[in-house]
C-alpha positions as CSV (number, residue, x, y, z in Angstrom):
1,X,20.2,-22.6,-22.8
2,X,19.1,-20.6,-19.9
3,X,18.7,-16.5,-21.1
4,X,21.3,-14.3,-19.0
5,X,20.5,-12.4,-16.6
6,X,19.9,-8.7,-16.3
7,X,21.9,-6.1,-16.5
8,X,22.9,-4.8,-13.0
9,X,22.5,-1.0,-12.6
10,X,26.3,0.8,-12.2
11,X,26.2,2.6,-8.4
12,X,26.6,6.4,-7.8
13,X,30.4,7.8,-8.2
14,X,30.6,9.9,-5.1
15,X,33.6,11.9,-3.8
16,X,34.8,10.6,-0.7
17,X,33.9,13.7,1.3
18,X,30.9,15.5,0.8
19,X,30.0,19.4,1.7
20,X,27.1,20.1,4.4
21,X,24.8,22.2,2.5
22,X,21.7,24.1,4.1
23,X,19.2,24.3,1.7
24,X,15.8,26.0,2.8
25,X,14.1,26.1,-0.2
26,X,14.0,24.7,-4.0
27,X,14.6,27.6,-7.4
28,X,14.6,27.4,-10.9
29,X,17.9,25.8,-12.4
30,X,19.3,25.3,-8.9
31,X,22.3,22.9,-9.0
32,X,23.9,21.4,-6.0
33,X,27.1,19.9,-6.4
34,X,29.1,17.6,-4.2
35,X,27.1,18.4,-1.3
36,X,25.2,16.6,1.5
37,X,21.8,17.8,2.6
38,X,20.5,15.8,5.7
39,X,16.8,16.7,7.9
40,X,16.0,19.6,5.0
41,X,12.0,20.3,5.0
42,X,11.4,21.0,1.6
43,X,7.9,19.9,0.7
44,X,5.6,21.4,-1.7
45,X,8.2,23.1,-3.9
46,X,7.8,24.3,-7.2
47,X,11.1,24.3,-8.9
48,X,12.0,23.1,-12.6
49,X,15.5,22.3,-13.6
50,X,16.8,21.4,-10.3
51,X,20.4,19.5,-10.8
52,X,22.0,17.3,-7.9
53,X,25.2,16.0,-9.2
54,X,27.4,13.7,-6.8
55,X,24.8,14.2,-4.1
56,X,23.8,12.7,-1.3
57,X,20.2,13.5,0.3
58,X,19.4,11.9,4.1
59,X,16.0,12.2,5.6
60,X,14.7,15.0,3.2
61,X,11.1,15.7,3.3
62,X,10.3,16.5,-0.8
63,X,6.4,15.4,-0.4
64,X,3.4,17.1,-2.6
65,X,6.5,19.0,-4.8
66,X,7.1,19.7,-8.6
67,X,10.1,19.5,-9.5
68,X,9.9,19.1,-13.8
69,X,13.3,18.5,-15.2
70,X,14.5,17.5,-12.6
71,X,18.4,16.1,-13.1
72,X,20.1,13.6,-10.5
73,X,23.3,12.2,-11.6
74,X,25.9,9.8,-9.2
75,X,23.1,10.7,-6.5
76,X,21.9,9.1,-3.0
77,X,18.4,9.3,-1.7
78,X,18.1,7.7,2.0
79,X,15.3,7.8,3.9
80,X,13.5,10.4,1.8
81,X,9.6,11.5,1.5
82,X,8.7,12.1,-2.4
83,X,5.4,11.0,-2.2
84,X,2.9,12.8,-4.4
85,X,5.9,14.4,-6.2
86,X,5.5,15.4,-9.3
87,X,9.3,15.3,-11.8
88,X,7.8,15.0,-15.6
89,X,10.8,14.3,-17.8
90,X,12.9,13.6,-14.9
91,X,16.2,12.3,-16.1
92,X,18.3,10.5,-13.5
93,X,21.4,8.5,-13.8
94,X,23.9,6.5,-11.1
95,X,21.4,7.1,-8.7
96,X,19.8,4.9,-5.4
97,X,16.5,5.4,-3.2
98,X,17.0,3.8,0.0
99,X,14.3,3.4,2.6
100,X,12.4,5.8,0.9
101,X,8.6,7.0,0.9
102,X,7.5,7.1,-3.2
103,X,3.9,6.9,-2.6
104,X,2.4,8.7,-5.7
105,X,5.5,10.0,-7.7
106,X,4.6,11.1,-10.9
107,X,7.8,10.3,-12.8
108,X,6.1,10.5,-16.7
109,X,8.3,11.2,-20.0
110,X,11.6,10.4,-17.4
111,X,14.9,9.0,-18.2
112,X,16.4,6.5,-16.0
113,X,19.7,5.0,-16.1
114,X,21.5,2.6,-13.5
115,X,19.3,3.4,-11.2
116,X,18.6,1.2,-8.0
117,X,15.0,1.7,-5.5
118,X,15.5,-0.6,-2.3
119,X,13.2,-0.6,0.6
120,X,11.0,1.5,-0.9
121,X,7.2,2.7,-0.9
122,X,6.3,3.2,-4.7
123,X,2.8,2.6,-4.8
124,X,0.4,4.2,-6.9
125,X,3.0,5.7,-8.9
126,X,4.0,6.7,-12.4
127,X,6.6,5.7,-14.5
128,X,4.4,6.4,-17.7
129,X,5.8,6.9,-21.1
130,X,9.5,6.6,-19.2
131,X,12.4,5.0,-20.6
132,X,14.3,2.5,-18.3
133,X,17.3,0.9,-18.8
134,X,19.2,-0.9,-15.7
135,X,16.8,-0.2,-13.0
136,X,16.5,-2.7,-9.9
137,X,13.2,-2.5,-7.6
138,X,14.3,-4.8,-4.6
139,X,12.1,-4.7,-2.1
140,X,9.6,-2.9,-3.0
141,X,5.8,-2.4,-2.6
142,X,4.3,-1.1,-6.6
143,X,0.6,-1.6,-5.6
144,X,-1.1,-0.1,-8.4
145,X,1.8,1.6,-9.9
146,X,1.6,2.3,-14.0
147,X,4.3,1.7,-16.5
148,X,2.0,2.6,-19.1
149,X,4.2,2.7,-22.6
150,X,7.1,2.8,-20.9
151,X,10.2,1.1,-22.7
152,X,12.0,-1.0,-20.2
153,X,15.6,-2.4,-20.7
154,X,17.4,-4.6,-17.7
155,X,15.0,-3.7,-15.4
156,X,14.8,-6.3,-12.6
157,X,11.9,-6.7,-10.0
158,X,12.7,-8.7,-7.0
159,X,10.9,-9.5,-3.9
160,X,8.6,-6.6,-5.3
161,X,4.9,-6.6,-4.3
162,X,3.3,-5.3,-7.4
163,X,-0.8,-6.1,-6.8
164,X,-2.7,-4.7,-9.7
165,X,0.4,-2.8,-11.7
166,X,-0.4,-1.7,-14.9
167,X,2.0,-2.3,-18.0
168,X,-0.3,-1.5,-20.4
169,X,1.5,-1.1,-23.7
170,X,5.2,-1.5,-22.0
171,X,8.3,-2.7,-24.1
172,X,10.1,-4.7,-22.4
173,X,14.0,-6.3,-23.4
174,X,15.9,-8.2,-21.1
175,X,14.0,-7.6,-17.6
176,X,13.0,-10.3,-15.1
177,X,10.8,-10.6,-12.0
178,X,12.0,-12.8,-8.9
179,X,10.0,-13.6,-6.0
180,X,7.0,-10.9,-7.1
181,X,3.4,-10.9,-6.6
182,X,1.6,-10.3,-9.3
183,X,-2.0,-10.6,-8.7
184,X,-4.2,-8.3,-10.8
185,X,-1.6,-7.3,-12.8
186,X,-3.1,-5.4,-16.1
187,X,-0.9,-5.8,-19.2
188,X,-0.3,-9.2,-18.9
189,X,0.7,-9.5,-22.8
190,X,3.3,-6.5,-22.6
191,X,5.9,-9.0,-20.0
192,X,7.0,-10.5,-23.4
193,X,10.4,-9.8,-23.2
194,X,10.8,-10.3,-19.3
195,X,12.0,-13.9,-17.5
196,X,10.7,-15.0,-14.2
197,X,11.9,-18.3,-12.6
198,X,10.1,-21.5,-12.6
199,X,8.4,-21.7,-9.7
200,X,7.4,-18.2,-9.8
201,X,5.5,-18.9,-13.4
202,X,3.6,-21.9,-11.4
203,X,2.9,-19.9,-8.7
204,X,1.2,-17.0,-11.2
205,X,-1.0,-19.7,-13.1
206,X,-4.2,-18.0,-12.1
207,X,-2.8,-14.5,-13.9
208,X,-2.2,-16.4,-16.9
209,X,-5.4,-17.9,-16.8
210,X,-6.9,-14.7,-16.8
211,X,-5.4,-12.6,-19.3
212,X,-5.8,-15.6,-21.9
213,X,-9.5,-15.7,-20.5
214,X,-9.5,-19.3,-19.8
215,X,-12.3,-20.3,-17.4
216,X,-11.9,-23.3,-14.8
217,X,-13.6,-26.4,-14.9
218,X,-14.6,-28.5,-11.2
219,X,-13.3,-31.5,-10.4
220,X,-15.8,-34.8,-12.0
C-alpha cells in the first residue's frame, strides 16, 4: 500500500489590504503588524525579538543581520536578500520565501510551521537543532546546507538541488524528496523516515552504495 503523501504547509492569512510602512531601521521587540514594506535597505541589523505578523516584505535587503527571536507569523518574503543572516530560535509560522537570496542563514534552535521556500537560494545554510513540521523546499538550491539534529515532520523537498547536505543526526517522520540531487549527501542513515519515488531511489544507487560502504566490482 503506497505511504501518503506529506503534509502540505497551510499558506499565510493576510488581510486583503495591507498598510505601506517605512521602515529605516530594525529595534529590539519591534512588531509590525498588517503592513507592507517594499525596497527597505536594512542590512546588518542587530535587532532581537522582531515580530512581523500578517506581513508582507517585497525586495527587502536583510543581508549580514541578526535578528535572534525573530517571530514571523501569516507572513510573505518576495524577492528578499537574508543571506548570512543570523535568527537563532527563530520561530515562524504561515509563512513563504519567494525568489529569495538565503545564502548562509543561520536559522539554529528555530521553529517552523507551514512554512513554504520557492525559488530560493539556501545554500550553505543552517537549519541545525530546528524543528520542522510542514515545510516545502521547491525549487531550491541546499548545497551544503546542515540539518544537523533537526527533527523534521512533513517536510517535502522537490526539484531541490541539495549536493553535499548534511543530516547528520536528523529525525525525520513523514517527509519525502522528489526530483532531488543528492550527491554527497552526509547522513545518509538519518532519511529513515523520508519516501522518495522509484526512479529517484535508482537514480541515487551510487549514494547508497556509499554510505553502506559497498565497493564496485569491473565487469569479467
Amino acid at each position: 500500500m503506497p505511504r501518503r503523501d506529506a503534509a502540505i504547509p497551510h499558506t499565510p492569512e493576510l488581510p486583503a489590504a495591507l498598510e505601506p510602512a517605512e521602515v529605516g531601521e530594525l529595534s529590539h521587540d519591534a512588531s509590525y503588524t498588517e503592513c507592507e514594506v517594499v525596497d527597505a535597505v536594512l542590512s546588518d541589523q542587530q535587532a532581537n525579538g522582531v515580530i512581523f505578523d500578517a506581513a508582507r516584505l517585497v525586495n527587502v535587503e536583510l543581508a549580514g543581520s541578526r535578528l535572534d527571536d525573530l517571530r514571523l507569523t501569516d507572513t510573505e518574503l518576495k524577492r528578499c536578500n537574508l543571506a548570512n543572516t543570523r535568527a537563532q530560535r527563530a520561530e515562524a509560522a504561515r509563512v513563504t520565501f519567494d525568489g529569495s537570496r538565503m545564502t548562509g542563514i543561520q536559522l539554529s534552535e528555530a521553529s517552523l510551521r507551514d512554512v513554504t521556500i520557492r525559488d530560493c537560494r539556501v545554500d550553505l545554510a543552517s537549519f541545525g537543532f530546528s524543528q520542522l513540521t510542514r515545510v516545502t523546499f521547491e525549487s531550491c538550491v541546499l548545497d551544503q546546507t546542515d540539518f544537523l539534529e533537526s527533527k523534521l515532520e512533513s517536510v517535502r523537498f522537490h526539484s531541490c538541488q541539495l549536493t553535499r547536505a548534511d543530516f547528520r543526526g536528523a529525525r525525520m517522520q513523514q517527509c519525502e524528496f522528489r526530483r532531488c540531487n543528492l550527491n554527497g549527501l552526509q547522513g545518509v542513515e538519518s532519511l529513515r523516515g523520508a519516501a522518495m519515488e522509484w526512479p529517484d531511489i535508482v537514480d541515487m544507487a551510487g549514494v547508497w552504495a556509499t554510505a553502506l560502504g559497498i565497493e564496485v566490482l569491473d565487469s569479467d
